[in-house]
C-alpha positions in Angstrom: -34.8 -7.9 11.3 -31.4 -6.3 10.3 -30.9 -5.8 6.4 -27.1 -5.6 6.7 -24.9 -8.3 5.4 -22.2 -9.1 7.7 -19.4 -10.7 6.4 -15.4 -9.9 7.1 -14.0 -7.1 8.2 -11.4 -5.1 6.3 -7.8 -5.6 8.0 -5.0 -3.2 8.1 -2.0 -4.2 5.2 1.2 -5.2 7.3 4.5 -3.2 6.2 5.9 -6.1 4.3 2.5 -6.6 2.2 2.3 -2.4 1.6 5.9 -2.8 0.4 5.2 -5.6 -2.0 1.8 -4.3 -3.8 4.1 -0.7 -4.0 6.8 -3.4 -6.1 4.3 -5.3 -7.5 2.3 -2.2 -9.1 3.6 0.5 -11.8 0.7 2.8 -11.4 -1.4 4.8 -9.4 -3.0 8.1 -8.1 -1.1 11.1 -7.5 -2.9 13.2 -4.6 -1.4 16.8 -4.9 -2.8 20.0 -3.7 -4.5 23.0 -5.4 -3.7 26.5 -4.6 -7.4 26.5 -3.1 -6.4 23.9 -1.1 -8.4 21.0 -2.7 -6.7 18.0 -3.9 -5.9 17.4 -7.5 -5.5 13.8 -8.9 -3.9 12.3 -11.9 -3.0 8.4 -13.3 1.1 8.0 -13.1 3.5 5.3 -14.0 5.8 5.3 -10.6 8.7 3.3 -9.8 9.6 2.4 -6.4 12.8 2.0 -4.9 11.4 0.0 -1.3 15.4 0.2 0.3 15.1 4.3 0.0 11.0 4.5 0.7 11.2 7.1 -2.4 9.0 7.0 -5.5 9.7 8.7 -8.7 7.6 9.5 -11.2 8.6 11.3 -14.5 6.5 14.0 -15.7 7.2 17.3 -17.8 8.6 20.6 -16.1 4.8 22.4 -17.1 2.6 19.8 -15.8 0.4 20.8 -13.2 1.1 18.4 -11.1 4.4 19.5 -11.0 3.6 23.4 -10.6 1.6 21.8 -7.5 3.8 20.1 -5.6 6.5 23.3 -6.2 3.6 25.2 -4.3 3.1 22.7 -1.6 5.2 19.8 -1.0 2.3 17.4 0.3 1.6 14.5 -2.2 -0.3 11.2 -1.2 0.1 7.9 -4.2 -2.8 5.7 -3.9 -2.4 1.8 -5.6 -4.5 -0.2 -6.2 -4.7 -4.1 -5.3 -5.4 -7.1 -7.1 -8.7 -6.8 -6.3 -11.2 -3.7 -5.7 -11.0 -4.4 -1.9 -7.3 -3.7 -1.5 -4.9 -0.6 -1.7 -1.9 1.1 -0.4 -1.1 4.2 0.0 2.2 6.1 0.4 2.2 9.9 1.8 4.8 12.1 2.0 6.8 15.0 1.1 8.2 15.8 -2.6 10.3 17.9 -4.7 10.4 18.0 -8.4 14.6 17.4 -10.0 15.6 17.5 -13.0 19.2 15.7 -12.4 20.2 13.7 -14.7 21.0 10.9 -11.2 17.0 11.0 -10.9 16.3 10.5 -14.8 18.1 7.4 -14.8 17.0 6.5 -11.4 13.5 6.4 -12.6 14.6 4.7 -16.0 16.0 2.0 -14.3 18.5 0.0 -17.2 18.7 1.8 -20.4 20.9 0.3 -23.2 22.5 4.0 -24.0 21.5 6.8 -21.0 22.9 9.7 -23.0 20.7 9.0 -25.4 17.7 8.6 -22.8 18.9 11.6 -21.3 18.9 13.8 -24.2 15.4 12.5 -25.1 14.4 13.8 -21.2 15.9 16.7 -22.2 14.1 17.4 -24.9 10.6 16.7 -23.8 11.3 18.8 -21.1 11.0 15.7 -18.0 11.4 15.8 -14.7 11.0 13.5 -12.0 8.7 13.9 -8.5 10.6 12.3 -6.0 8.5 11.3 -2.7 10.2 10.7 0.1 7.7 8.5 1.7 6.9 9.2 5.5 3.8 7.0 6.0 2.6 3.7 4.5 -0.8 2.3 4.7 -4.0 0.3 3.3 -6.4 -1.9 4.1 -7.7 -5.5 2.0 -10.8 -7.7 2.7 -10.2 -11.2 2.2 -13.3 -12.4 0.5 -13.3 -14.6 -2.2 
């Protein structure tokens, strides 16, 4: 007799679904990697800008995730799904900028930027900016 439960399969996300849980979602994993090669992960708030395929998140200049992907470019955001049997997740390569164009970018509509901007300034923020390269994830439709 065979124990296992069979039930449906997980199916690959289409582009257009990946696109919309990246829009739909605000945070996620950040997969950066170690001088020792191992990954390091950490909770972000991202935006997503889906016509450029980039994702910023703001951080400070000292962070380590920051330091990390100075080091080695290679980053990987995971996001979860409305449900514990979906995700996406974007890979690419990413640089850390500390323009004020990538500030705003990431802050979206602010009532006064040169106030924002001075705030960034003085907490020291920057913005990782992925380009993203490669989109994928997986959901299983079970109720």
């Amino acid at each position: 007799m065979n124990d296992k439960q069979s039930g449906p399969a997980p199916r690959s996300l289409t582009e257009e679904e990946l696109v919309k849980l990246l829009d739909e979602q605000q945070f996620g994993v950040l997969a950066t990697v170690r001088r020792s090669g191992h990954p390091a992960m950490s909770t972000v708030l991202y935006r997503w800008d889906p016509a450029e395929r980039i994702i910023r998140i703001s951080t400070t200049a000292d962070r380590l995730k920051a330091r990390q992907v100075r080091n080695d470019p290679h980053v990987a955001l995971h996001v979860s799904g409305p449900n514990v049997w979906s995700f996406a997740v974007a890979e690419g390569e990413a640089e850390v900028s500390g323009s004020s164009v990538e500030l705003l970018a990431f802050a979206g509509d602010q009532a006064d930027p040169v106030a924002y901007l001075e705030q960034q300034a003085r907490e020291g923020r920057v913005v990782i900016r992925i380009k993203v390269s490669r989109l994928y994830g997986t959901a299983l439709d079970i109720s």
